[in-house]
Residue frames as qw, qx, qy, qz and C-alpha x, y, z in Angstrom:
[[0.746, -0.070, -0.299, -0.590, -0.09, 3.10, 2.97],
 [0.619, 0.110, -0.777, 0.034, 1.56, -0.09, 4.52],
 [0.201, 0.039, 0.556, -0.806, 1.47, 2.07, 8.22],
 [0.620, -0.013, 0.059, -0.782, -2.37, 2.68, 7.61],
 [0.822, -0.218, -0.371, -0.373, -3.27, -0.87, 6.51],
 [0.688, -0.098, -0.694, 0.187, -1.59, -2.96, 9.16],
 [0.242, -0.092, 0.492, -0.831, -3.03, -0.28, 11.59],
 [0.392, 0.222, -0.406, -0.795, -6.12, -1.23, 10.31],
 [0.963, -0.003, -0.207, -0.171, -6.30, -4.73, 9.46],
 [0.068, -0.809, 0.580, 0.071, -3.97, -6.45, 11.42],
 [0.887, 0.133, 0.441, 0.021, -3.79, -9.38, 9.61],
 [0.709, 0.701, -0.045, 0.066, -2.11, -7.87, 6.91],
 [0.162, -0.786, 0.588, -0.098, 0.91, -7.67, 8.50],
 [0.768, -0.001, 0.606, -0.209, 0.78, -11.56, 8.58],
 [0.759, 0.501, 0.415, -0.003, 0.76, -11.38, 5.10],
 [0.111, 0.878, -0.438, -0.159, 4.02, -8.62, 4.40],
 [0.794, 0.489, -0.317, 0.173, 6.91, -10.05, 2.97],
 [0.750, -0.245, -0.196, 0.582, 10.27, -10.40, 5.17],
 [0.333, 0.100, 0.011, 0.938, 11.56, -7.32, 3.63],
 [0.303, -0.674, -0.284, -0.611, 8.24, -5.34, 3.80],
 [0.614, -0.693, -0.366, 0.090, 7.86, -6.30, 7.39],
 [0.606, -0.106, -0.057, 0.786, 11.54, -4.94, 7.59],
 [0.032, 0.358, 0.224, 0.906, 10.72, -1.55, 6.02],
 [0.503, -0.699, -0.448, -0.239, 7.56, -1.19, 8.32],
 [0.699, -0.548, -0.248, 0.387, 10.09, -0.96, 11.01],
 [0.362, -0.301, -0.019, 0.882, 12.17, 1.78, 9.79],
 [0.107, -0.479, -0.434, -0.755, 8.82, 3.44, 8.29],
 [0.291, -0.329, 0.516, -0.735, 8.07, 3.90, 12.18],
 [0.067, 0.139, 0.966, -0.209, 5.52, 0.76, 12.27],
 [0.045, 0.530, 0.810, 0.248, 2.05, 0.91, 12.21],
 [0.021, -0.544, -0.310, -0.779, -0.08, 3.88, 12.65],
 [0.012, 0.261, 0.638, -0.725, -1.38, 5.09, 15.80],
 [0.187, 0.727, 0.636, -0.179, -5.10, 6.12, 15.95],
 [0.106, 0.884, 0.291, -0.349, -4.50, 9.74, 15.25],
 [0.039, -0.343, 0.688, 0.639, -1.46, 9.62, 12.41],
 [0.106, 0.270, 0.919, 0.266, -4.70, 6.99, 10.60],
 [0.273, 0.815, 0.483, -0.168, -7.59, 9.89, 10.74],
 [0.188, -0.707, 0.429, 0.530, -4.85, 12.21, 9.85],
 [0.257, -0.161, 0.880, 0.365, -3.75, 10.07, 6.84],
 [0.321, 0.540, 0.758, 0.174, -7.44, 8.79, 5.54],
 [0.310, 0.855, 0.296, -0.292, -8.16, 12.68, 4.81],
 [0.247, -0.645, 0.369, 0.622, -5.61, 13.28, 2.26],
 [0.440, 0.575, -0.192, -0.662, -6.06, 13.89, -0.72],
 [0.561, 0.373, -0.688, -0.272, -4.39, 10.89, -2.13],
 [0.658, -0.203, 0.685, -0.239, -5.28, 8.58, 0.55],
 [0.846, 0.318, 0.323, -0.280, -7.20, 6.35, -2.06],
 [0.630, 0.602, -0.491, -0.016, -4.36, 6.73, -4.71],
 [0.107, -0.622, 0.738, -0.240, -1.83, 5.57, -2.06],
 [0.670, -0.175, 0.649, -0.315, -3.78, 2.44, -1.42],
 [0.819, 0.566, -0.021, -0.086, -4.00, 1.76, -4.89],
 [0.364, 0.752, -0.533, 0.132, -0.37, 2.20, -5.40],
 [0.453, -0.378, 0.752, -0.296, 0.28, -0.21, -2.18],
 [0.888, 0.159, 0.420, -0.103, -1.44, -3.35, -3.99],
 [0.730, 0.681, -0.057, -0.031, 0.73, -2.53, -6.75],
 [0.110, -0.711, 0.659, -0.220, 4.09, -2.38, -4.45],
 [0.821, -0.141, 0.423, -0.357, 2.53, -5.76, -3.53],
 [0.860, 0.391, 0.286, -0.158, 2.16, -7.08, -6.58],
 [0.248, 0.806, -0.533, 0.064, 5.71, -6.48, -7.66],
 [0.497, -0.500, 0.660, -0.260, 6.46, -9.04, -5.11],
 [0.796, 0.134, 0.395, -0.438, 4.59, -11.47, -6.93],
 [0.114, -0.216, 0.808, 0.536, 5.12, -14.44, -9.92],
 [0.285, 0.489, 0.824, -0.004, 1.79, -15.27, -10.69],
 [0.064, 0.398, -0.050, -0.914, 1.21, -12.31, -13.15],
 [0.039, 0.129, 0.746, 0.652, -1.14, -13.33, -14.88],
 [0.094, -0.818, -0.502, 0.266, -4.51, -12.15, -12.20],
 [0.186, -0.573, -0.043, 0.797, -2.37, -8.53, -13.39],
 [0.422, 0.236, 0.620, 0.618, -3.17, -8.28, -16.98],
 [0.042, 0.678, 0.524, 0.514, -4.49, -5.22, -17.89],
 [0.334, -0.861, -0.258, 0.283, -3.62, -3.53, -15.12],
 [0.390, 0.007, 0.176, 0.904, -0.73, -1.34, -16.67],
 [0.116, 0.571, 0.521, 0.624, -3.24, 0.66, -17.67],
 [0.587, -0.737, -0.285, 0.175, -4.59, 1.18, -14.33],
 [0.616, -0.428, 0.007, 0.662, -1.20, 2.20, -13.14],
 [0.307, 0.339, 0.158, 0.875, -0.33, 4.81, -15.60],
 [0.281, -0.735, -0.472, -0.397, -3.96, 6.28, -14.76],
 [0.671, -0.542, -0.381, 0.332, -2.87, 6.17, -11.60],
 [0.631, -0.209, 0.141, 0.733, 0.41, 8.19, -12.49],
 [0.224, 0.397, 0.374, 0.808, -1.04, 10.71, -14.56],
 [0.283, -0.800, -0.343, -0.403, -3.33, 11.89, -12.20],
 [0.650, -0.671, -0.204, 0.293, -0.86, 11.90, -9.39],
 [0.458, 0.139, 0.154, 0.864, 1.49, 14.40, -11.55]]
């Protein structure tokens, strides 16, 4: 998901952590045009992006915008089993 958005938007790259930006690089970097139409039809595209704000948010200290999202997440997890 991190390829697809900072194909995407490419601000968000701007906005990766040190180490994310790191990983980007040995996740091959951003997307190319045709790995990103490729990519948006899978099945879990939409989980994956979900699951990417939540890799995010790991990053974070300010947990308190997260309350209630455990739930989310499990959802998330149960349907991706």
């Amino acid at each position: 998901a991190k390829r697809y958005l900072t194909h995407i938007d490419k601000d968000y790259y701007n906005r990766l952590s040190n180490a994310s930006k790191q990983t980007l690089v040995y996740q091959g970097g951003p997307m190319m045009n045709d790995e990103a139409e490729k990519y948006r039809l899978h099945p879990q595209f939409e989980c994956s992006l979900r699951m990417r704000t939540f890799d995010e948010a790991a990053k974070e200290i300010d947990f308190d915008k997260y309350e209630g999202k455990i739930d989310q997440y499990w959802n998330l997890v149960e349907k991706s089993i």
